[in-house]
Structure formats: structure tokens, C-alpha cells
N, C-alpha and C positions, 0 to 999 in steps of 0.2 A: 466286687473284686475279691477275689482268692487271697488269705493270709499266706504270710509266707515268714517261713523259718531259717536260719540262718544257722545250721550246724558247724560249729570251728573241730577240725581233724575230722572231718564226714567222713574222707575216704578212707582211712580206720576200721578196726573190726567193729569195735565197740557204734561210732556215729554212724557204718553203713546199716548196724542191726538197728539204732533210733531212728533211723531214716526208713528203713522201711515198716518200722510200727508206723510211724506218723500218715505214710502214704495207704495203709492199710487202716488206720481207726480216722482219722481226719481228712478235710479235704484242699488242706495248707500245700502250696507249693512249697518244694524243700530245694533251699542253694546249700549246698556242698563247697565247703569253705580249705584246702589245703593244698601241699608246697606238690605235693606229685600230680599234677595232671593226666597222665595215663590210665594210674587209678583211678583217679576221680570221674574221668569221663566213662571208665567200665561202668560205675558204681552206678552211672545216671543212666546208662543204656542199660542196665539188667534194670532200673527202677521206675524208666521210662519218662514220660514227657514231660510230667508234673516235676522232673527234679533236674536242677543246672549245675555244673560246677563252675564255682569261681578262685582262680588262681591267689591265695591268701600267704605272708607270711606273718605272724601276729606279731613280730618285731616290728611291722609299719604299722606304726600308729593313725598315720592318715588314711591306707590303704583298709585297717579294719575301722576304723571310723566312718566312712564308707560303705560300705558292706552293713557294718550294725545299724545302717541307716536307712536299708532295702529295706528291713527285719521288724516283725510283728513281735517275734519273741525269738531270744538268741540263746542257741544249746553248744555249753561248751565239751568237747569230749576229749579237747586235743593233751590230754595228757604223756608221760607222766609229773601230776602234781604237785612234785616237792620242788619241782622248781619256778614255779608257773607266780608270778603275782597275782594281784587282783583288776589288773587296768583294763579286760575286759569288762568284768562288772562296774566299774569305776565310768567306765563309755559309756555302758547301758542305764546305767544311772543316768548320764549327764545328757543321752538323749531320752530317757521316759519310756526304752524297751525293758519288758520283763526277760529274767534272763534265768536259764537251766542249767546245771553242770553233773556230771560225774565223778566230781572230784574223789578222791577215796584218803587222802592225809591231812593229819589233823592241823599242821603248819597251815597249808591252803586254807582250812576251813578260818581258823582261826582270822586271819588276813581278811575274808569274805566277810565274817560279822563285822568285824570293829564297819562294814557300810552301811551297817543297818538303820540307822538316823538319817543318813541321806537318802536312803532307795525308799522309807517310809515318807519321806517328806517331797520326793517330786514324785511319789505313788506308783512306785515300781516292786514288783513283786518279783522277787530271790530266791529261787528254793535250788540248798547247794546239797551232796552227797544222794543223788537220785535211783542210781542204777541198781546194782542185784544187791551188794553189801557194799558199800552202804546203799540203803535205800531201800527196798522192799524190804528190808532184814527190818527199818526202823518200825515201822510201819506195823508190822507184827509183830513188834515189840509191844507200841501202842496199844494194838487189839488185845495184848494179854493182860498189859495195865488195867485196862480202862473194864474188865472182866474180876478185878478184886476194887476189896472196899481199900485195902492197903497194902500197899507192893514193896517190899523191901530189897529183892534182890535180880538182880538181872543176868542171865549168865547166856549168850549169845555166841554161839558153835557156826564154824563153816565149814566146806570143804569143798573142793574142787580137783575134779578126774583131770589130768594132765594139763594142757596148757587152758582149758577153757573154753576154749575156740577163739579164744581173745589177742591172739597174735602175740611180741616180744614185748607190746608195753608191760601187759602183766606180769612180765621176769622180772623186767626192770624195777617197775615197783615191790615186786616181793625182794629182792635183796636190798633197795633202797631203803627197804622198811627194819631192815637188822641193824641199821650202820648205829643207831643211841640207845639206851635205857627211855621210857618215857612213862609218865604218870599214870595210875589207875584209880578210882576210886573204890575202897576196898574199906568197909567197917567204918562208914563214914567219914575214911581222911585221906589226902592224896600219897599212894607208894611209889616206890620206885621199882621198874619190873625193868626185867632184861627180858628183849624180843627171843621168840619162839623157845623159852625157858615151863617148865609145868607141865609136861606132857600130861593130856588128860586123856580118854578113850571114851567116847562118846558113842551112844545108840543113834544113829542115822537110820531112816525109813532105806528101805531097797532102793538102790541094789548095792548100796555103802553099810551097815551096819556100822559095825564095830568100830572104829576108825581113831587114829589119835589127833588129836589138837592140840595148838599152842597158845602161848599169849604172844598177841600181833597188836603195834600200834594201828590203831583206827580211830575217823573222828567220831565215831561213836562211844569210844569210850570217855570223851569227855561232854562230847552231846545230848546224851543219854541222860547221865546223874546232872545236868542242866537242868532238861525236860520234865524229867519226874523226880519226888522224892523218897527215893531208892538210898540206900545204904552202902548198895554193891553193884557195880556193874563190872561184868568180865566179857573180852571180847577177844577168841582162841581160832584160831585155821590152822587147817590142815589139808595136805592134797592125798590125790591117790594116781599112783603105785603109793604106798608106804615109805620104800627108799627115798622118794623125795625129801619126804621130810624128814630122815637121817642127813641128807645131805645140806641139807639146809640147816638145822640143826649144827651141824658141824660147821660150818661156815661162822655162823653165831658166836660160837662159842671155842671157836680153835683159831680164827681168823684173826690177827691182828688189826683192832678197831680203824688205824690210820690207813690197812687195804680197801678196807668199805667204803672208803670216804673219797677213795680214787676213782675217775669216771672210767678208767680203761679197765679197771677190774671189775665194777660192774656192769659194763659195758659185753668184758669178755665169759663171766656167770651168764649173762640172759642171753647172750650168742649161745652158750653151749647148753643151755637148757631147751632153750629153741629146738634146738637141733636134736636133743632126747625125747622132746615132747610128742616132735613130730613123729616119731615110731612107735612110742608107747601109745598115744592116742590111738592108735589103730586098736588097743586091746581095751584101754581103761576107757575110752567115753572122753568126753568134754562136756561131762556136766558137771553141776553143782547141787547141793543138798544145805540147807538153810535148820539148825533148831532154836527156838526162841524157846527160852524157860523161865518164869516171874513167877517167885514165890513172896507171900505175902500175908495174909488174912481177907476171909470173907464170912459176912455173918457171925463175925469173933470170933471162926475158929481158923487153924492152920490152912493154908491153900496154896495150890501150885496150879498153875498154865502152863501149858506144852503147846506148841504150835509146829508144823514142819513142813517142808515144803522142797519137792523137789524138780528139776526142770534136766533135762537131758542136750542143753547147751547153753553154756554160761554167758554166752555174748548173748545168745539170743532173748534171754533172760533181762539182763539189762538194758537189752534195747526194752524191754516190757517197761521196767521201771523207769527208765525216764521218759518215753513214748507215752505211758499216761499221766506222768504230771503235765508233760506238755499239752496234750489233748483235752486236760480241764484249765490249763489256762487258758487254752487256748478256746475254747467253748465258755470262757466265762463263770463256769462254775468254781475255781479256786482262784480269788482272789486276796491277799494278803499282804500289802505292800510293806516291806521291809526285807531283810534278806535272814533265812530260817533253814534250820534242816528239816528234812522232808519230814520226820516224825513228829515236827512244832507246827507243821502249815497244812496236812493233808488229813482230813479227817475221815474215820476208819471206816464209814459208811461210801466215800469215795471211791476211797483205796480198792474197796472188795468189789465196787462195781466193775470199775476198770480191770481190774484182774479176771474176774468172771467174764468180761468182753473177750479175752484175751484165752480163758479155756484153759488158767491157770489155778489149782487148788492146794488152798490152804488144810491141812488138816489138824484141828484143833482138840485137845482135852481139858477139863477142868479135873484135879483130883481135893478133895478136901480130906481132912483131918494128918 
């Protein structure tokens, strides 16, 4: 019998692009789990016969209990995260399914470990923040780690051409992401940073150069100085047109904190960004550009890692990153029962196979002294 995976938000940008990784590297049937049915059934007719939809809302707890009970391994995608608990993982714990997410904020993540005692103990394997950033970002992070004798600093750059191709959750989460101050680990002690505050200008590979970034809460800025013992980790985006991120920027920092915290106001920002994206995209792309830099020592002398990595549509991207985590649990090859970020559970030798499946390249430099 054919495994079968149980995508929550399938018919989404982000779960139709891991749906069709999975249908394309694996030979797992995929149920398509959400509240729109018209989409959902597009999503299975362009994806064809290996993939069902089923009508989900994740408020019925019985109705996903259910479902997580078809399920080989359960990918959750149906963000945005900041408001999502963990009774998903909490299910698949308590039936023995291994379980995937996309999550991208560090609240969720947070929520997801405190199960790591349980999902180790009924031997359920957990791997949360899978997708492009988080997730492939971690990953080559790792590789540039694991390439010094001693790595002291992390400094991890994004950016992204208009909406991504990722549809309005991505708005949503990028102004949900302004509303606190949140910690960084900085010269070995936790700071306090205010979101998209430091503009920096970073070298991006073509057709992005020069580009400015910010500082963004992500779980990888607390993931990360977890993982390894690093001193610094920074984690900065930035989009393209430019103007975005003046306006966002402005938002941040002109916006009275108690507007951010209203749902119609960002409800009414990712409406009207939508709606700018969709025009600008026609000029700037919907991709992404990824740089990882770990400075350290090697050989006892000074050393720096560069890695970079670019993809010309961001959804499609993420479906890569969680599409092959799924595809080695699902193949038996990553096993790890507890619940971990992708950069704790997926080892580098893995990583770079499944991405070379995938016709995706890394390019990397060592510089010393």
C-alpha cells in the first residue's frame, strides 16, 4: 500500500507547491486538507489522481483527529503561525504519526518543543520551520558550521522579489512580525531589537545585488545560538522593489504599537500589499535569494563561510524544503524521534542530496585569514 500524507492548508500556495514536490520525488498519495473546496479540488485536478481533497476545519478537533489517522506523516502548512497552537503535533504525538510544519515564528516554535519528551517517547519524529527560511536557510547554515573548527558568528540575510508567489499569508505574517521588540542573541547575551530596525545592504548573487535588510523576528534567531555555539546570530529581510521596505519600515516605526495588534489593520496592510504586489510582480519576480555567512576559525586562523542561494519563485522553493524533509521521512532515511528544527534533525549530507534531486544549487566559499 502507497503511504499517504495529509497536508493541513494544501490548497494554499505554500501546501499546493509541497504537494507537488511530494507527488514529483515520492510515491506517497497526498490528501489535501482545507476549509475551500473549490480550490482544493483545482489543486487535485491539476495534481492528478494520486491526490484527494478533504474538507478540514482544524477547530474540529475530532474531524482532524480523523484525518491525522488516514496519515503516514502529517505537513502542516495552514498558517499564519502566530496564532496557531500546537494540538496538531499534540494529535500526532498521541497517534504515533510523524509530523512536518512550515511554521516561520518563533512563539509556534517555542509551543512545538516544550513536546519534545513526548514525541520522543511514543517515537514520533517532529521537524518544525522546514520551508525556504526557515528551513533550507537552516540547513546552510549547518553546512557552513560544520566547514570551521570554530564558528562564532552567524549572520543570515533574505530577501524576497514582491509577494513571493506565496499569496496574502505572507503579508500577513510580515506585518504580524512588526507588532513586539523580540530577543536576539548578540555577543553572547539576549538583546532587545525592534523589528525591521538596522538597515544593512547586503551583496546578493544576480539578479538582486546590492539590496538592504533588516532585523526580522525568526525562529531561527533563537534556534540557531540553540544549535551551535556561536556568540552571534543575526537574522535581517528585505524585499524587492526597495519601497517596500520604506513602507514597512514606516509602519514599524511611525505606526502606533496598539494599530499592529489590531486584526483589521493588518488584515487591511496585507489586503493592500496584495494588491501592489500583484502589479509589481509582473516587473520584480517572485523570487528569493538566501546568504548564510559564519565567521569563526579554521586551522587556528581567522575564517569566514559564504553560501548563497538563489531560486526564481519563493513558494516553489519551499515546497523544495519541506517536500524533502518529507520525502526522507518518508523513505526512512531521517529518523529522529523528538520534535527539532530542521537544522538539529537533517544532516548536511542529506540536505544536499535532496536538493541536487531537485536541480537546486548551493554556492559556497571558504575565505581564510
Amino acid at each position: 500500500m502507497r503511504q499517504r500524507v495529509l497536508i493541513l492548508g494544501g490548497s494554499g500556495r505554500i501546501g499546493q507547491s509541497v504537494a507537488t514536490d511530494l507527488i514529483a520525488h515520492t510515491e506517497a498519495e497526498i490528501l489535501l486538507a482545507g476549509r475551500n473546496s473549490a480550490a482544493g479540488e483545482r489543486v487535485c485536478n491539476r495534481l492528478g489522481t494520486r491526490a484527494q481533497f478533504l474538507m478540514l476545519n482544524l477547530e474540529d478537533q475530532a474531524g482532524l483527529s480523523s484525518a491525522i489517522a488516514l496519515a503516514n506523516l502529517v505537513i502542516h502548512c495552514a498558517g499564519p503561525f502566530h496564532f496557531r497552537d500546537a494540538r496538531v503535533l499534540k494529535t500526532c504525538i498521541d497517534q504515533g504519526v510523524n509530523y512536518v510544519d512550515v511554521s516561520d515564528h518563533p512563539s509556534f516554535t517555542r509551543k512545538a518543543m516544550e513536546y519534545s519528551a513526548a514525541a520522543a517517547a511514543a517515537g514520533v519524529t517532529a521537524i518544525v520551520n522546514t520551508g525556504i527560511f526557515p528551513g533550507i536557510s537552516n540547513s546552510m547554515v549547518r553546512q557552513d558550521v560544520e566547514q570551521l573548527d570554530v564558528a562564532k558568528k552567524i549572520h543570515l540575510s533574505y530577501v524576497v522579489a514582491g509577494s513571493g508567489g506565496a499569496g496574502i499569508t505572507v503579508m500577513r505574517t510580515t506585518f504580524l512580525g512588526l507588532q513586539k521588540p523580540f530577543q536576539a542573541w548578540i555577543n553572547g547575551a539576549w538583546q532587545t531589537i525592534k523589528p525591521y530596525s538596522d538597515r544593512e545592504t547586503i551583496e546578493f548573487p544576480a539578479p538582486y545585488g546590492r539590496t538592504g535588510v533588516y532585523w526580522f523576528d525568526m525562529p531561527e534567531t533563537f534556534t540557531l545560538p540553540n544549535t551551535f555555539p556561536v556568540k552571534t546570530v543575526i537574522t535581517k529581510f528585505g524585499t524587492v522593489p526597495d519601497f517596500y521596505n520604506f513602507l514597512t519600515w514606516t509602519v514599524a516605526h511611525w505606526w502606533h504599537p496598539w494599530l499592529l495588534k489590531q486584526t483589521p489593520v493588518i488584515e487591511f496592510l496585507s489586503q493592500v500589499s496584495h494588491l501592489m504586489t500583484d502589479v509589481t510582480d509582473r516587473f520584480s519576480g517572485i523570487g528569493v535569494a538566501i546568504r548564510s555567512e559564519v565567521t569563526g576559525q579554521k586551522d587556528g586562523k581567522p575564517a569566514q563561510v559564504c553560501s548563497t542561494l538563489v531560486h526564481e519563485n519563493t513558494a516553489i522553493a519551499a515546497g523544495y524544503g519541506t517536500g524533502s524533509v518529507a520525502q526522507l521521512l518518508l523513505s526512512g532515511q531521517l529518523h529522529k524521534p523528538g520534535v527539532w528544527a530542521v537544522e538539529q534533525a537533517l544532516l548536511t549530507d542529506l540536505f544536499n542530496q535532496t536538493l541536487q534531486e531537485r536541480g537546486v544549487n548551493i554556492a559556497s566559499a571558504i575565505k581564510l585569514g
